[in-house]
N, C-alpha and C positions, 0 to 999 in steps of 0.2 A: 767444374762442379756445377752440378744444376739440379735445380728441388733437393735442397740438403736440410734434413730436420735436424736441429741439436738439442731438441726441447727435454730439459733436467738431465744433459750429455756433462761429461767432465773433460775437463780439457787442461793436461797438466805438461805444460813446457811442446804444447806446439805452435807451429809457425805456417803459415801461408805464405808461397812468396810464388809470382809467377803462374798465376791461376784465373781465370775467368770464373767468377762465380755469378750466380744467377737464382731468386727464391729462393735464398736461404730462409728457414725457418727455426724460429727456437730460441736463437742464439742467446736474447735477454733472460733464458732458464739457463741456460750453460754454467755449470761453474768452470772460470778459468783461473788456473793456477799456473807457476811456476816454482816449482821447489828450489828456497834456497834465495830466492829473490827480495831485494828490498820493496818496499809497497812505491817507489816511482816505478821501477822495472818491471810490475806487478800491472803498473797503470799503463804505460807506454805497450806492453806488449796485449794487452786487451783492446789497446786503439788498435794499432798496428792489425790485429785480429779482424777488430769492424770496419776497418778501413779494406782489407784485402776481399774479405767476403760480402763487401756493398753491402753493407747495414748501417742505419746510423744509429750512433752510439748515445745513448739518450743518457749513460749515468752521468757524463759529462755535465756539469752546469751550463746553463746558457750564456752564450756573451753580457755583460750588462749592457741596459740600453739606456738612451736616456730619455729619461722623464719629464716630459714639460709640465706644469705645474701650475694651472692658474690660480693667482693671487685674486684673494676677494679683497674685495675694497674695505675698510673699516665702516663701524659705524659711525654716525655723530656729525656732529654740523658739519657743512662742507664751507671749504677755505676760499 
C-alpha cells in the first residue's frame, strides 16, 4: 500500500497484517472502531493498525522521563 489517505476515513474491525505500507496519510482523522470490543482491544488494535501502516501513534502517552531537578541553595547565613 503506498500514498494511502485515511483523512476522516472509518475503520471498523479492520486489520493490516502482512503489508508494506508507505505515506500513509490521515490516519490520526480515522475513526477506528471495533464492534463489540472492550476499550483495551479497542486500544491494542489501533496500535497494531499504526504499527502495520508505519505511523507513529502519537495518542499514546510518552514514556516518562526523568527529571533532574536542581536544588537551590537556601537563603541565610552559611554554616
Amino acid at each position: 500500500m503506498g500514498y494511502t489517505d485515511f483523512l476522516h476515513a472509518t475503520l471498523d474491525g479492520c486489520n493490516y497484517w502482512r503489508i508494506q505500507a508507505k505515506e500513509t496519510r490521515g490516519l490520526q482523522t480515522a475513526l477506528i472502531t471495533q464492534g463489540g470490543a472492550t476499550d483495551e482491544e479497542c486500544r491494542r488494535n489501533r496500535a497494531a493498525i499504526y504499527k502495520s501502516l508505519d505511523v507513529p501513534d502519537d495518542s499514546e502517552p510518552p514514556p516518562p522521563q526523568t527529571l533532574h531537578i536542581k536544588r537551590r541553595r537556601r537563603s541565610g547565613p552559611e554554616r
